[in-house]
N, C-alpha and C positions, 0 to 999 in steps of 0.2 A: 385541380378541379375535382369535383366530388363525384363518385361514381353515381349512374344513373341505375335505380332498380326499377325492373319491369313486375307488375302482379298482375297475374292474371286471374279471374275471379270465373267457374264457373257453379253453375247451378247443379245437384246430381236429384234424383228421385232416388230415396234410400226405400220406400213401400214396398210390396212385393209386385214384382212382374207375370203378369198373368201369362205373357210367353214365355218366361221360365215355370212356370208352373199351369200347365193346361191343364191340369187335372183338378186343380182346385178353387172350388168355388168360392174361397174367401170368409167363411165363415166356421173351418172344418175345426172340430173340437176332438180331442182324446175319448174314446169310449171311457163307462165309466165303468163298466165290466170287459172282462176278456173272456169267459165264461170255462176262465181254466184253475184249476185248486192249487190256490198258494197261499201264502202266507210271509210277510217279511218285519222285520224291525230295525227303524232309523233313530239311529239315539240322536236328541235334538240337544242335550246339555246332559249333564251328571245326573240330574232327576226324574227327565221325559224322555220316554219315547215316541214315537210316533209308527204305530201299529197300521199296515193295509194287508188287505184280504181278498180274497175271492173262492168262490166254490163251483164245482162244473154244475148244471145245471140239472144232468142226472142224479146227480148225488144226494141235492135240494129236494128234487121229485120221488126220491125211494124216503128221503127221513118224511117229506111229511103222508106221504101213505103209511107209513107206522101206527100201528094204535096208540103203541104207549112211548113216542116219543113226547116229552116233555120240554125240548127247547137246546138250544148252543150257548156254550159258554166261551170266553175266550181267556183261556188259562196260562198266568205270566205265574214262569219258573225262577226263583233264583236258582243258581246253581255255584258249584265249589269252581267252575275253570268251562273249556271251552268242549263243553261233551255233556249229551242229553243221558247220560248214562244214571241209573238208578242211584247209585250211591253218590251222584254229584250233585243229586238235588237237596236244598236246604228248606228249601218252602214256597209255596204256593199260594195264587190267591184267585178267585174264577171272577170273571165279568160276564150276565149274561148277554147275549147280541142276536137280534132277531135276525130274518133271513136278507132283508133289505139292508144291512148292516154290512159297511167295506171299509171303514178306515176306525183308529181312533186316537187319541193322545192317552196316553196312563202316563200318571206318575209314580216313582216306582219308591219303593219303602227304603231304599239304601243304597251309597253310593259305596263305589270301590266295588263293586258284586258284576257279579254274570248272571243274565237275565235272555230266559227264551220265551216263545208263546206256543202256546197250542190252540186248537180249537177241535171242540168234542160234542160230539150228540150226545144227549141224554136221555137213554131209552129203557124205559122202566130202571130200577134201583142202580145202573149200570152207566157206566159214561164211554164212550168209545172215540177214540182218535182217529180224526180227518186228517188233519194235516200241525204239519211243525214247521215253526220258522228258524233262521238264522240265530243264533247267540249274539248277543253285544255286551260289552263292556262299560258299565257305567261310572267310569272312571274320571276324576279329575283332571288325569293329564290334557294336555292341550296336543299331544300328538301321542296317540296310542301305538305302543308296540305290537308289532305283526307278531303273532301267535310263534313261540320256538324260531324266534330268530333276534340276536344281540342289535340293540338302539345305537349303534356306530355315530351318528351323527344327531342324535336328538340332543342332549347337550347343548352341541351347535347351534341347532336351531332355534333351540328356544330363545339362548341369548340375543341371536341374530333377531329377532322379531319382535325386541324388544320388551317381551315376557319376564315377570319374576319367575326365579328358581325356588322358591321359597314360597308357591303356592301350591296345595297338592302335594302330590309325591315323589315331585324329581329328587335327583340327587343332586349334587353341589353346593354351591354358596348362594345368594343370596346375591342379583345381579344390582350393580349400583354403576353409576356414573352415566358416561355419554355410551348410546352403543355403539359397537364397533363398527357397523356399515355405516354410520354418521360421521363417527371421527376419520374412520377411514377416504372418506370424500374431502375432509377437511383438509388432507394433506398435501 
């Protein structure tokens, strides 16, 4: 005889639960300031970044009582390596950004470089620094190595993931055939 299979079917509400959450009214969104001075860069691919911001608000209220402030720029560094240090900058290029201004995409002039931002007041002939963000790497790789420390398993991964090695600037060969977590199931 054929065995008998029982299904039970039930229904769940996956929305949110208002008695798990008493405090929220259902509509609650991310401020779109925090009214604190940063500055960060998310590299989106080898070409863009994607630049956010913020300024404290006293900071906003001393530059525009300046006479001769004339405006923010937001200033993307190349650089030689992971340090905002004078002699590791290559070149420069300023975006101006008004006060209402918190995010933006740039696309950056070279790939394989190290790239920072700043953002600076402009007061009379003078530029003065607010604030600096992170360094990123606008690198090819598909898994960037962590600053002073050996890729032990990047190799690995790349092939695992079905990636050519022969794109960018891994080392190796050049991956061909079935990959290995594939064949390996095959067996």
């Amino acid at each position: 005889m054929g065995k008998n299979l029982l299904v039970k079917a039930e229904k769940r509400f996956t929305g949110r639960n208002p008695n798990l959450f008493p405090f929220s009214k259902g509509n609650d969104k991310l401020p779109s300031r925090y009214r604190d001075t940063n500055l960060a860069l998310i590299l989106r691919d080898p070409s863009w970044v994607y630049c956010y911001w913020d300024i404290e608000d006293r900071i906003l209220i001393d530059l525009k009582s300046k006479e001769n402030f004339s405006g923010l720029v937001l200033r993307i560094t190349e650089l030689e390596g992971l340090s905002w240090a004078q002699e590791s900058r290559i070149d420069w290029f300023d975006i101006p950004i008004q006060f209402e201004d918190l995010q933006r995409y740039i696309n950056l002039p070279a790939e394989d470089s190290f790239y920072g931002a700043e953002i600076y007041a402009q007061i009379g002939s003078k530029d003065f620094a607010i604030v600096q963000s992170n360094i990123v790497e606008s690198s090819r790789d598909y898994i960037s190595p962590l600053p002073n420390t050996p890729n032990y398993n990047r190799d690995q991964l790349i092939e695992l993931s079905v990636f050519s090695t022969d794109v960018g600037s891994f080392p190796g060969n050049h991956f061909s055939g079935n990959p290995k977590r594939l064949t390996r199931n095959l067996r």
